[in-house]
C-alpha positions as CSV (number, residue, x, y, z in Angstrom):
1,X,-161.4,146.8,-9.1
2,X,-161.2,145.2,-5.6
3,X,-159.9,147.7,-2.8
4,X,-157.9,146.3,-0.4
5,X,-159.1,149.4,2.0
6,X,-156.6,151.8,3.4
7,X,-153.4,151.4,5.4
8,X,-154.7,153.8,8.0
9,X,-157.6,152.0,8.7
10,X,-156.5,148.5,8.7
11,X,-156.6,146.9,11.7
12,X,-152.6,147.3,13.6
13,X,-153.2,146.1,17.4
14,X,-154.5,142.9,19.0
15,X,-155.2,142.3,22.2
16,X,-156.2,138.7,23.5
17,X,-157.0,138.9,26.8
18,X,-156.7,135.3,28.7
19,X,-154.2,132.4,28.0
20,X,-155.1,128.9,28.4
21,X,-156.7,126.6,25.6
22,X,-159.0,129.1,23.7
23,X,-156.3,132.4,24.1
24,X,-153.2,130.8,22.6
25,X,-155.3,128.8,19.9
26,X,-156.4,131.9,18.9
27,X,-152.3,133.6,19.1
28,X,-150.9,131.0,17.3
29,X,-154.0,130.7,14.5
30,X,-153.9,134.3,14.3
31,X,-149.9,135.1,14.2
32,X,-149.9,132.7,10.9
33,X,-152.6,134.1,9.5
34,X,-151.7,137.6,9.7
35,X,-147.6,136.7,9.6
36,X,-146.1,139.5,7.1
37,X,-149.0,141.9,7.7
38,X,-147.4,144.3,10.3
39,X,-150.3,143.2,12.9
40,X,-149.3,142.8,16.2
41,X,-150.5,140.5,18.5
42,X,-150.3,141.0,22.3
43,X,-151.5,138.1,24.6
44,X,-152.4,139.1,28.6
45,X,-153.0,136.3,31.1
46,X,-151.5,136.4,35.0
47,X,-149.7,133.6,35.9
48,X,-151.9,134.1,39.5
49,X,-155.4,132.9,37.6
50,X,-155.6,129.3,37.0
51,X,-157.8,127.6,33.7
52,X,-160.5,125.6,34.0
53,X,-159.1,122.5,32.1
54,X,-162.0,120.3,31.8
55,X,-162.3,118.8,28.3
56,X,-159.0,116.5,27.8
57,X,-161.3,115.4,24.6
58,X,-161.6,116.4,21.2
59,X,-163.3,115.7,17.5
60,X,-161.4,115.8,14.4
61,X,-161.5,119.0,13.5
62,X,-158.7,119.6,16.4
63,X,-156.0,117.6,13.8
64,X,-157.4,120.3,10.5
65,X,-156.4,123.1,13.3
66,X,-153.1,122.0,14.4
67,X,-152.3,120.9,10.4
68,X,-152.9,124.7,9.2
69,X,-150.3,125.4,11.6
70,X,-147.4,123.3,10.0
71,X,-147.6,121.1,13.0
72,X,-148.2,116.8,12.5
73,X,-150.2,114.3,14.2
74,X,-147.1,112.6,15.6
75,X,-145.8,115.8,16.6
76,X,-148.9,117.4,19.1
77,X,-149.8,113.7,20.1
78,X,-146.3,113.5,22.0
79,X,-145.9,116.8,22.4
80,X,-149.2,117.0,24.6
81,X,-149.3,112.8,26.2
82,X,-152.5,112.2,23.8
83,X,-153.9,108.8,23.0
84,X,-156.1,108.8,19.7
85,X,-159.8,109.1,20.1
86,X,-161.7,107.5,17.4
87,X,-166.1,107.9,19.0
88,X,-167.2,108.4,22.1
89,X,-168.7,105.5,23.9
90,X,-172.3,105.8,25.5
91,X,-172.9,103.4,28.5
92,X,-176.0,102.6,30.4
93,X,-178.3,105.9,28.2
94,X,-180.7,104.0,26.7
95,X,-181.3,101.5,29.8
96,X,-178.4,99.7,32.2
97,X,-176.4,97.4,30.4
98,X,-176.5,98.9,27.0
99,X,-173.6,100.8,25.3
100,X,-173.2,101.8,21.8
101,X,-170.5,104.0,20.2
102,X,-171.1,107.6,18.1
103,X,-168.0,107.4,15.4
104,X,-166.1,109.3,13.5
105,X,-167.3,108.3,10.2
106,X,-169.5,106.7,7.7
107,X,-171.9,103.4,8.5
108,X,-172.0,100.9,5.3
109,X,-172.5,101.6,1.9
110,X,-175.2,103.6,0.1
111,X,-176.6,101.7,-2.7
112,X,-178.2,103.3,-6.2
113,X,-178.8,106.7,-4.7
114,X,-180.6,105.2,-1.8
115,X,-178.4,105.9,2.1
116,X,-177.3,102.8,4.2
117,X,-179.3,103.0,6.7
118,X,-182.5,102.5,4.8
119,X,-181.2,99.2,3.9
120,X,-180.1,98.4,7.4
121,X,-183.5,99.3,9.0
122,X,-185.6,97.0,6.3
123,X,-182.9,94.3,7.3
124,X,-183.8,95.3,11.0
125,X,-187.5,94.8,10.4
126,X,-186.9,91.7,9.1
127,X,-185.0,90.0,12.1
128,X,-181.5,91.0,11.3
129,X,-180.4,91.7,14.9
130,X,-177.0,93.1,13.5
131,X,-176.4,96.5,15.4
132,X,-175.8,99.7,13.1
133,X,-172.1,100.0,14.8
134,X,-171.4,96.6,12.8
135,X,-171.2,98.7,9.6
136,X,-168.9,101.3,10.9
137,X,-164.7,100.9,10.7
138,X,-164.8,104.0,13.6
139,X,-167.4,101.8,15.4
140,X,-165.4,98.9,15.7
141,X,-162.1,100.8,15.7
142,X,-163.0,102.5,18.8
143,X,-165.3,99.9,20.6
144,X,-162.2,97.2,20.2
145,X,-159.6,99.3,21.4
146,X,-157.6,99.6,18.0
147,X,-156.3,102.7,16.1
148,X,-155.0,103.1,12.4
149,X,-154.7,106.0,10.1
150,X,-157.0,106.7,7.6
151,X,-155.9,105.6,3.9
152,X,-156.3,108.8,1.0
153,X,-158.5,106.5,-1.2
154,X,-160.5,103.9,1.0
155,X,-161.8,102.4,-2.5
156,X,-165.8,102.7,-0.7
157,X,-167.6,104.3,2.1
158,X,-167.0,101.6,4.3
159,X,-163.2,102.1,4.9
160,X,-164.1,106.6,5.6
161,X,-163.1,107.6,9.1
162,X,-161.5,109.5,11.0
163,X,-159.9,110.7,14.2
164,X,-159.3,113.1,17.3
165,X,-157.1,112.9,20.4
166,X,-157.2,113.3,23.8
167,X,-154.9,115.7,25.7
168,X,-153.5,117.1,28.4
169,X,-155.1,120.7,27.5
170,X,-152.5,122.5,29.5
171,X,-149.7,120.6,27.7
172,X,-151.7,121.5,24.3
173,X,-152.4,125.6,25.2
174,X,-148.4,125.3,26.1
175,X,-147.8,124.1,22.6
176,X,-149.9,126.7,21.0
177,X,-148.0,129.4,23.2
178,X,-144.5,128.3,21.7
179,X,-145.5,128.0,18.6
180,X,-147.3,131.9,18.5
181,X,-144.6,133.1,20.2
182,X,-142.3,132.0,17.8
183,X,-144.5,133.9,15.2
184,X,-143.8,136.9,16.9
185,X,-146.9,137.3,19.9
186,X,-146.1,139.3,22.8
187,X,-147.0,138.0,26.4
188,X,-147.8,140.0,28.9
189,X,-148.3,138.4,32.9
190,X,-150.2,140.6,34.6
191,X,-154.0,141.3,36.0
192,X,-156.7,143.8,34.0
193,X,-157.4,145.8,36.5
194,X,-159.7,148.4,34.5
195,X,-161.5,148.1,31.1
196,X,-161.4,151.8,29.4
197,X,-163.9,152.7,27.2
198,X,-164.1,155.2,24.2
199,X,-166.2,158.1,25.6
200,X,-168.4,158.5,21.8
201,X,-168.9,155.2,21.1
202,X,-167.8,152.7,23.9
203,X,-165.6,150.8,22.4
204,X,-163.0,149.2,24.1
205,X,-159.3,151.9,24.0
206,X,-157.5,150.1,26.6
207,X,-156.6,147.9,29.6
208,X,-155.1,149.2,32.6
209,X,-152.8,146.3,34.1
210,X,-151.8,146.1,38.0
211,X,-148.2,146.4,36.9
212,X,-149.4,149.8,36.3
213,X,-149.0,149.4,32.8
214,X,-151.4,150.5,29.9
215,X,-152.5,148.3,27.0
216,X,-154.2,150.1,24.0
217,X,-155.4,147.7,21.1
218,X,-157.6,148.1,18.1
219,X,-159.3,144.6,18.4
220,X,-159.7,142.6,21.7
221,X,-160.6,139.1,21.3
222,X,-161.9,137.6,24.9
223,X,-160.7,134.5,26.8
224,X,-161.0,135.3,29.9
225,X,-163.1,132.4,30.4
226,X,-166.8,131.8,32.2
227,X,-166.2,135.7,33.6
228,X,-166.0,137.4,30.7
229,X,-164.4,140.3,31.4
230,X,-164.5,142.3,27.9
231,X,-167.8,140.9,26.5
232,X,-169.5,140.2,29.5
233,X,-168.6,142.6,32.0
234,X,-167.3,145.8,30.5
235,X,-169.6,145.7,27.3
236,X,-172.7,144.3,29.2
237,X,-173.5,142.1,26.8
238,X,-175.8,139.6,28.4
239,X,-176.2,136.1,28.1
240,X,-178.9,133.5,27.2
241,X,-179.6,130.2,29.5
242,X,-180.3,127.2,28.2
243,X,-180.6,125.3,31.4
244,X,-183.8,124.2,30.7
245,X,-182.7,122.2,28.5
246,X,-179.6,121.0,29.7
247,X,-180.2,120.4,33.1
248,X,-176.7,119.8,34.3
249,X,-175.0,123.0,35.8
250,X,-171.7,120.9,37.3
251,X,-169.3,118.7,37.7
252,X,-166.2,117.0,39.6
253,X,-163.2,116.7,37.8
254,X,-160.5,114.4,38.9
255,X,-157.3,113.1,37.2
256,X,-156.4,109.3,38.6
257,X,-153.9,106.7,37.6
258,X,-154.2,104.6,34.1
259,X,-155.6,101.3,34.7
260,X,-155.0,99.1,31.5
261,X,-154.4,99.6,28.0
262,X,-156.0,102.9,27.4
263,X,-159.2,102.4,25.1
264,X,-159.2,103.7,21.7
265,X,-163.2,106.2,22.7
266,X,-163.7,108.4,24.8
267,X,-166.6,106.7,27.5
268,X,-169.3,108.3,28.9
269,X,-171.5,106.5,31.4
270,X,-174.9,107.4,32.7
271,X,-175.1,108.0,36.2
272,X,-177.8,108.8,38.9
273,X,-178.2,112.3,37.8
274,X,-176.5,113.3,34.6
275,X,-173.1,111.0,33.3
276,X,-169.3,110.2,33.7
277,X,-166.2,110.8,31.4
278,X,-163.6,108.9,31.1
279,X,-160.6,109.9,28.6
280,X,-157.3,107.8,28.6
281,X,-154.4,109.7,28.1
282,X,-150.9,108.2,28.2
283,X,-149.6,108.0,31.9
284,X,-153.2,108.8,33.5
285,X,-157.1,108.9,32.8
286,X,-159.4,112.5,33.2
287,X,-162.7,111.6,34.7
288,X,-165.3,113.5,36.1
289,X,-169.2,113.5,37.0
290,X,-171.5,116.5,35.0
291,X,-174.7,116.7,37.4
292,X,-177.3,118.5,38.1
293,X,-177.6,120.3,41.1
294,X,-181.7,119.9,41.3
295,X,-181.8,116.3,41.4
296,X,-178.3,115.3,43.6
297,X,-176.3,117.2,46.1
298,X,-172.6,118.2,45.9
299,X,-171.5,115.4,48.5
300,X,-174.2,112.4,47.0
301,X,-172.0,113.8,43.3
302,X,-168.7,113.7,44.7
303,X,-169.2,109.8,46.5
304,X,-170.6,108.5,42.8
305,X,-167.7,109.6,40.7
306,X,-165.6,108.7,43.5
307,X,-167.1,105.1,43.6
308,X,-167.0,104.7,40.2
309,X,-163.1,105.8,39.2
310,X,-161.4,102.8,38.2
311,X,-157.9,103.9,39.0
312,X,-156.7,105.5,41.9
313,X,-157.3,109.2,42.2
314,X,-153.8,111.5,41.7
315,X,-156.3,114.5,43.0
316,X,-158.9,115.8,45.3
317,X,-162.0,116.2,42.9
318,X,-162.5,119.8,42.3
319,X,-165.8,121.4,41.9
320,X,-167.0,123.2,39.0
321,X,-170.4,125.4,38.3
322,X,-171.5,126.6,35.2
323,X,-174.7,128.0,33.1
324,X,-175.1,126.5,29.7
325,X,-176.0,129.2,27.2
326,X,-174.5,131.6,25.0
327,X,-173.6,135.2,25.2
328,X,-176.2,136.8,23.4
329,X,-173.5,137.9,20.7
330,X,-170.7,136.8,20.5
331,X,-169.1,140.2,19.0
332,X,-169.7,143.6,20.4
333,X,-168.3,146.7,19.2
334,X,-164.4,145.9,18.7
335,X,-164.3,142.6,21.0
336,X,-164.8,139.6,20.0
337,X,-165.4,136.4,22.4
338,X,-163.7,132.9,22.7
339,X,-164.0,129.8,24.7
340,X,-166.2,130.1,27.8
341,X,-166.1,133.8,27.4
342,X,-169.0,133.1,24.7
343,X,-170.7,130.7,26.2
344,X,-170.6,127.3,27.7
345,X,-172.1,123.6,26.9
346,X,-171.4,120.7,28.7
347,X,-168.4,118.2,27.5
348,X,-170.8,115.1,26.2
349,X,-169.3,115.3,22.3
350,X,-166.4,117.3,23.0
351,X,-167.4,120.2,21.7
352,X,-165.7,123.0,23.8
353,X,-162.3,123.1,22.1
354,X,-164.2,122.5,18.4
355,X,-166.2,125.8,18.8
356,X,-163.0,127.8,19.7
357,X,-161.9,126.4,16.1
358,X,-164.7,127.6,14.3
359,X,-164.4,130.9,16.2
360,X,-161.2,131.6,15.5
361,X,-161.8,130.3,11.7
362,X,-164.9,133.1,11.3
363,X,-162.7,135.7,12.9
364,X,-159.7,134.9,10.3
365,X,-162.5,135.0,7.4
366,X,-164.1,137.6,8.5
367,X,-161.3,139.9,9.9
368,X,-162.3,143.8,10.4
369,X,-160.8,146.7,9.8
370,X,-161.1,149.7,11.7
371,X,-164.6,150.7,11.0
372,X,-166.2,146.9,12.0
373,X,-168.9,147.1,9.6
374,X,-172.1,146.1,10.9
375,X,-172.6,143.7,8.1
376,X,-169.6,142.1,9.4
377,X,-170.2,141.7,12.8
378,X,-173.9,140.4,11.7
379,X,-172.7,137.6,10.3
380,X,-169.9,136.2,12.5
381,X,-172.7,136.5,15.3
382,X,-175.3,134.6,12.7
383,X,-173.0,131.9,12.3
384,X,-172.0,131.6,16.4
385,X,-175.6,131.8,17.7
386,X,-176.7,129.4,14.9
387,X,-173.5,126.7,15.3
388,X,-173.5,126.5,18.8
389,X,-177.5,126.1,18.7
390,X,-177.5,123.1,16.5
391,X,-174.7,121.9,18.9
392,X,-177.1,122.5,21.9
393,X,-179.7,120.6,20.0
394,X,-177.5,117.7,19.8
395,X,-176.6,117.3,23.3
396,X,-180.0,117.5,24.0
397,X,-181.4,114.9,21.8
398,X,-179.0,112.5,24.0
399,X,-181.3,113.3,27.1
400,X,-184.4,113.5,25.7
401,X,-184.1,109.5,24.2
402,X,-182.9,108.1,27.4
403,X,-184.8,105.1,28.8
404,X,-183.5,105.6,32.2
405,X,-185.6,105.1,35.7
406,X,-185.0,108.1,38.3
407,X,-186.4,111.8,38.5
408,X,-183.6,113.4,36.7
409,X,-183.5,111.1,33.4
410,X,-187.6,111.4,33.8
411,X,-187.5,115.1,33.5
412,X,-185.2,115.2,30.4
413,X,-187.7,112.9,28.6
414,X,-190.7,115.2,29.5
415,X,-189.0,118.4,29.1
416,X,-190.0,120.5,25.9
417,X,-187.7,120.7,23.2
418,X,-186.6,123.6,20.7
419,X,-188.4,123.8,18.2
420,X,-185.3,123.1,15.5
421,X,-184.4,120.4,17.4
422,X,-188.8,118.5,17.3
423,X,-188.7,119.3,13.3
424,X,-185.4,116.8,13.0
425,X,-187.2,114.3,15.4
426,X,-190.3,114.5,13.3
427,X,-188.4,113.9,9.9
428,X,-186.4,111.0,11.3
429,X,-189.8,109.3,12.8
430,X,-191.5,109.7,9.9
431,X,-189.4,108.7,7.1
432,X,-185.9,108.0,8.4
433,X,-184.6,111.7,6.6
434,X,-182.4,114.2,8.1
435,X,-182.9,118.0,8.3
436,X,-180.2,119.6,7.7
437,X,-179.3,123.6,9.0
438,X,-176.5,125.4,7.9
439,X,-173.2,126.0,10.4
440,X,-174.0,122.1,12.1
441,X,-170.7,120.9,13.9
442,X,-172.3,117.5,13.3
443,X,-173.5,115.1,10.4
444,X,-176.3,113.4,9.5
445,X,-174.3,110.1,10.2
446,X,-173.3,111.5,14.0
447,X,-177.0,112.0,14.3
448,X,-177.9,108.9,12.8
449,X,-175.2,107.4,15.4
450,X,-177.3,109.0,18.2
451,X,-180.6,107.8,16.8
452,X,-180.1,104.4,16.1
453,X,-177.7,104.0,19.7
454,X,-181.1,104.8,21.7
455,X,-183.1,102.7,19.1
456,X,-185.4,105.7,17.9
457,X,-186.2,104.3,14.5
458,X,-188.5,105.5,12.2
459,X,-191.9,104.9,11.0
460,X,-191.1,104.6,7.3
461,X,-188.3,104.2,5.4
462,X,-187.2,105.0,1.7
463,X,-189.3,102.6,-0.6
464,X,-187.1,102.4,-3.5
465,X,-184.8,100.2,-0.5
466,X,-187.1,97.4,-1.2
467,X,-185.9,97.2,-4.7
468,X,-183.2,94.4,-3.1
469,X,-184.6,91.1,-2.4
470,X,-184.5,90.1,1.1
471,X,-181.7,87.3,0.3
472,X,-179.5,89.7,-1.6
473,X,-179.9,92.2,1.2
474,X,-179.0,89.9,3.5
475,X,-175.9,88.5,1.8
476,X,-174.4,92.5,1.0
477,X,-174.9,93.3,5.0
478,X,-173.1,90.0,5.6
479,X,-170.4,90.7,3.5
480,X,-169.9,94.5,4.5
481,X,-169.8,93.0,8.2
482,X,-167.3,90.6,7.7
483,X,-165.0,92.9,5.5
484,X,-165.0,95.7,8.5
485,X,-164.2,92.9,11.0
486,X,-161.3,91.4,8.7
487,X,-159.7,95.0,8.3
488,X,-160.1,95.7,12.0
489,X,-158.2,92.4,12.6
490,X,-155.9,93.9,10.7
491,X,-154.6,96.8,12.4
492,X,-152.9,97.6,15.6
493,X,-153.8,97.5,19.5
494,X,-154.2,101.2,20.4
495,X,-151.0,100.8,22.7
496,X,-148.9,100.1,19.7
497,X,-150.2,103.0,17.5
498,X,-149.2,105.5,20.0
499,X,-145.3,103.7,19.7
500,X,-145.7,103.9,15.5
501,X,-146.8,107.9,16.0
502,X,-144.0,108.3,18.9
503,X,-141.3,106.9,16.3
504,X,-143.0,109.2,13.3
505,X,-142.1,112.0,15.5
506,X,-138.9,110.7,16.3
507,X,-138.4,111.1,12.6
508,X,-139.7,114.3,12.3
509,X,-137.3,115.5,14.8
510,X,-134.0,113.8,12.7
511,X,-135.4,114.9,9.6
């Protein structure tokens, strides 16, 4: 018989400390998921303390989020200005002048057991100068500056892909807050002035406020952001940098005026010492420069981004630091950590709002009750250490390919690797296969994306690919090529999805 476990020990308080992004994702996923249960959710942020607000970008798991919520595309798109994001575009990484896109989605069509991109590297060999983003709808979707949904049943791999957003993140936490308030979350404006502990065990009993008020919970979940007030601070739990691997530790973040129709891709440029975002949103663009202080000073950073803004800046850049790493857990005790609060890696594949998902997903599946188990607690901080690894891994196979001149984009080439991260690159070199670890944010087709932009191809490929005779492969690649292009051709400018999603939520609102 399964036990439910007893009333008195269930779980009856929560206390989210910090608003912004990561704290109301985390009220709003957790006041449905817990609606009818007699939980109660508190929320304390001050008005006084401002967020950081740097990633405007998302991947596609942002739109499973939102939909668990009740809430549609067309309705957090206009709700929160977004434009629809369908790959990131890499400019000037592998050497000036060279750009490629990572999509959302599949590249060509596997073939009696054997994966696309076998067949596209023996075509390669041969002289086929066709580039792997020719065999992608998100490719082209996103590198031509159109956007259409996703049909249910493409009818074969080539029509599989899908989509994110970009947002004003303020506009989108404000969103979450009305919808979890609706579901019943209590918000309290005021600053933590003390963190009490439990005397026999040190868990966290309460938080004394500067109203003077006193704020007793059974679980704390932390967004207080790069501080870390609960996990960091008050439990001590300390923290693990990965800066020698990711060399960047900052960045100017500017907003400035649209110039254009906005692109359907987020674009990311390589600069003198780290890169450049650029994310359209519907009445201005988010840019900003992530740098590394080693190789380029605050004012020599400030004059690039600057320079290179195509629109005219709407702000004074603002300067932000940061360590990427990781808490070393990301649960202690009764408090678990959100956001920035657990750890920090830079925006290249828009990963900061995607790993607040997944937290908040492992907290709902794994939700405590008053005796947080050890076994419990193990394995939400397995998952977290080992997720957010594989993501770090990622962002680091980006530098470590570049082709770039200068001392910075040297370094990252030279640099030592982990060791997770040299296995994939020597499967890949050596026969064109994919390792695969559990609790990876991204595919073998995102990491086939990043290998084949920076032309890092393999020594071998499968040999049951040359089962196709060169003219037949030829004539399939040709085809597939021209039936992406023809369906691209097909669907609407970017400008004039965001009117069909504006009038969808038009409807919504009538209905």
């Amino acid at each position: 018989m399964v036990n439910g476990g007893s009333v008195a020990n269930a779980i009856r308080r929560v206390v989210i400390v910090g608003g912004g992004t990561a704290g109301w994702m985390a009220a709003a996923a957790l006041s449905a998921h817990l609606a009818g249960t007699g939980v109660s959710i508190t929320l304390i942020e001050s008005s006084d303390i401002g967020t950081i607000g740097v990633g405007e970008a998302t991947i596609p798991t942002i739109r499973r989020f939102y939909g668990q919520l009740g809430m549609s595309d067309a309705e957090v798109m206009q709700a929160c200005q977004a434009t629809a994001k369908f790959g990131i575009r890499f400019v000037d990484w592998l050497r000036p002048g060279h750009d490629f896109v990572h999509p959302f989605g599949r590249f060509g069509q596997d073939l009696k057991g054997v994966d696309f991109h076998h067949y596209w590297l023996a075509a390669h060999a041969a002289g086929d100068p066709a580039p792997l983003g020719d065999y992608s709808l998100g490719s082209l979707l996103a590198g031509e500056g159109h956007a259409t949904l996703p049909v249910p049943d493409p009818g074969s791999q080539l029509g599989i892909f899908d989509w994110a957003l970009h947002f004003d993140a303020a506009l989108f936490a404000q969103h979450m807050r009305r919808f979890a308030e609706r579901m019943g979350v209590a918000r309290v404006d005021a600053r933590i002035t003390d963190v009490a502990l439990r005397g026999e065990d040190g868990f966290i009993e309460a938080l004394a406020l500067d109203s003077g008020a006193r704020v007793e919970g059974d679980l704390f979940v932390d967004c207080s952001g790069f501080r870390s007030l609960l996990l960091g601070e008050a439990l001590g739990v300390g923290y693990a940098d990965w800066s020698h691997w990711l060399l960047c530790d900052g960045a100017f973040a500017l907003q400035s005026e649209r110039v254009g129709p906005p692109p359907s891709c987020t674009t990311v440029t390589a600069r003198s010492a780290g890169w450049q975002w650029r994310i359209p949103l519907r009445v201005r663009e988010g840019n900003g420069l992530v740098f590394s202080s080693r190789f380029q000073s605050d004012d020599e950073a400030r004059e690039e981004l600057l320079a290179q803004v195509p629109g005219k800046p709407v702000m004074e850049p603002r300067r932000l630091r940061f360590a990427p790493g990781r808490r070393q857990v990301a649960w202690a005790k009764n408090c678990v950590a959100l956001g920035l609060a657990s750890g920090f890696l830079e925006p290249l594949e828009s990963t900061s709002i995607a790993l607040i998902e997944t937290g908040i997903e492992r907290l709902k599946q794994l939700f405590p009750d008053k005796d947080f188990d050890p076994a419990v607690i193990a394995e939400y901080n397995a998952q977290s250490a080992e997720e957010i690894e594989r993501v770090r891994d990622f962002l680091i196979l980006h530098y470590k390919l570049n082709g770039r001149s200068g001392a910075f984009w040297q370094a990252c080439r030279e640099m030592a690797v982990p060791d997770t991260l040299n296995a994939k690159l020597a499967l890949w070199r050596a026969r064109g296969a994919f390792v695969r670890y559990r609790w990876e944010m991204f595919s073998p087709a995102s990491w086939l994306a990043i290998y084949a932009g920076f032309e890092n191809l393999p020594h071998r490929i499968d040999p049951a690919a040359a089962a196709v005779a060169p003219d037949q492969l030829a004539r399939s690649l040709a085809a597939m090529r021209r039936s992406l292009r023809e369906t691209v051709a097909d669907t609407p400018m970017h400008q004039e999805f965001l009117e069909i999603m504006d009038a969808a939520a038009a409807e919504g609102r009538a209905a």
